[in-house]
Residue, then its C-alpha position, 0 to 999 in steps of 0.5 A: x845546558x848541552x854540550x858540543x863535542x869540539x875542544x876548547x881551542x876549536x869551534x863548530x862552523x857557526x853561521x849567522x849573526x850572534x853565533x848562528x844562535x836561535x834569538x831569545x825572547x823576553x826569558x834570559x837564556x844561556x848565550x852559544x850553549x856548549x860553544x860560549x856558555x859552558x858546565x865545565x868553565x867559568x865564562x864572563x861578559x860577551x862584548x861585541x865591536x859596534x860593527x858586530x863583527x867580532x866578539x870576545x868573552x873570558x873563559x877560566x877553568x872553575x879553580x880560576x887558575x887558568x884564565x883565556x881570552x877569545x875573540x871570535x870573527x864573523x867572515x865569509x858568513x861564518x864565524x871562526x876563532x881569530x888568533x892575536x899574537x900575544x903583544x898585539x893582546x892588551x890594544x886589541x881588548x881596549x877595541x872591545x872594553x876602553x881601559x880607566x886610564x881613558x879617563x883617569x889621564x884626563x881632567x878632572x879625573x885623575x885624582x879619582x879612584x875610578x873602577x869602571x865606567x860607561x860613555x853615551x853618544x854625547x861623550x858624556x861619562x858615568x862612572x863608579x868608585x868602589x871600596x872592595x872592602x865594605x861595598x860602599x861607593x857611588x854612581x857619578x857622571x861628568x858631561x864634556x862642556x865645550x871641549x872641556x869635562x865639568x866636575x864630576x857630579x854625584x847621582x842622586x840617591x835614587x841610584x846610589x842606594x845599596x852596596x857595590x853600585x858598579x858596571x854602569x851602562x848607558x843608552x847612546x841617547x842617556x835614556x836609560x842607565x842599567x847597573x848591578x847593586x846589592x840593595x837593602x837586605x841582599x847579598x847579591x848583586x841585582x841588575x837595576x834601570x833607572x830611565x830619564x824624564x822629560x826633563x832630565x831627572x833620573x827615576x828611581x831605580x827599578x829591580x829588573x825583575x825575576x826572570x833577569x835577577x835570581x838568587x845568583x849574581x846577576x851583574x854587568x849588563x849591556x845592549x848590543x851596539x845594534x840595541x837589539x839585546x841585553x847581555x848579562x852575567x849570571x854567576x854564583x859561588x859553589x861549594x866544594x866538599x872541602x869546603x872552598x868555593x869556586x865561580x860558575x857562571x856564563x853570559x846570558x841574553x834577552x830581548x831587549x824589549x824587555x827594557x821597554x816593558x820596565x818603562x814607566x808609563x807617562 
């Protein structure tokens, strides 16, 4: 991965949609090298407003002991660092990423330890619980019906197999659901589609294959508001000589063709 020569407060000038960044194919690559994805930090999912005019991105030191939130802005044809003061920090990242209390203060939710959760253009929520502890939880969804959610229903087992089912993403149209799990004989996470049939039933749940999913940890995917790529996060555990682990991992992202590359033909 190259390397710009800026400090971590400051970026070069950037023009262009997506950073100014050279579009990928259907190879996931590293996103902003040297400017979001970089060697010398650990940096999470880059989300961007629908009117793509902002993203932000977490960025931590690889002990994790310190940890920044960015947020950058696309202005005048250029994007720049944007600067929110610190009591304005919580509203502004609800903007990119709703917290679970959204949920959890509405009926019939509030008594279900939700951890995460993803809505489609019909308001219609998928969402996941989770035990930390031994991976076990599941995928559930709960349309609004007249105003009103309907109980909560829990996906079939085409989706709910394997351990640490989490970070759900819907299609606006509910086409298709993406999510990370550890399946059967795994003990990272891969990302998994299942798309809709004609007559609603969800498929079964298709590995993403080898050029999104590696031995590390693929996790957290999402189209961008303008449906034109899928992000990621690539991570993975590194050792130390002392024998203690650290995280390194960057946001990557592919042409989201490639979701319908997994479509199974009719």
């Amino acid at each position: 991965m190259t390397s710009i020569s800026f400090s971590q407060d400051e970026f070069p000038v950037l023009k262009g949609p997506y950073l100014g960044q050279k579009p990928p194919g259907l190879t996931p690559e590293a996103f902003a090298p040297g400017v979001v994805s970089t060697e010398e930090h650990f940096e999470t999912e880059v989300l961007f407003l629908p009117n793509m005019k902002e993203l932000s991105f977490t960025r931590s030191d690889l002990d994790r002991t310190e940890s920044k939130w960015l947020v950058m802005e696309h202005r005048d044809n250029r994007w720049s660092k944007k600067s929110i003061e610190p009591v304005d920090i919580d509203n502004y990242k609800e903007r990119f990423s709703p917290r679970v209390s959204q949920m959890t203060n509405l009926e019939p939710f509030k008594d279900i330890p939700i951890e995460g959760f993803a809505v489609s253009a019909k308001e219609t929520y998928y969402f996941y619980t989770l035990d930390f502890n031994d991976g076990s939880g599941h995928m559930s969804y709960s349309r609004l019906v007249d105003g009103k959610y309907e109980e909560p229903k829990k996906m079939s087992k085409a989706i709910n197999r394997g351990k640490y089912i989490a970070h759900p993403f819907i299609a606006p149209d509910e086409s298709y659901l993406m999510w990370d799990a550890e399946k059967d004989g795994e003990n990272t996470p891969d990302i998994y589609i299942s798309f809709r049939d004609k007559d609603g039933a969800w498929g079964e749940a298709i590995n993403m294959g080898d050029k999104i999913n590696t031995a590390a940890y693929e996790q957290r995917p999402k189209v961008t508001p303008d449906g034109k790529y899928l992000f990621f996060l690539r991570a993975d555990k590194n050792v130390r000589k002392d024998g203690s682990h650290y995280w390194i991992g960057n946001p990557h992202w592919v042409d989201a063709k490639v979701i319908e590359t997994l479509r199974p033909k009719e």
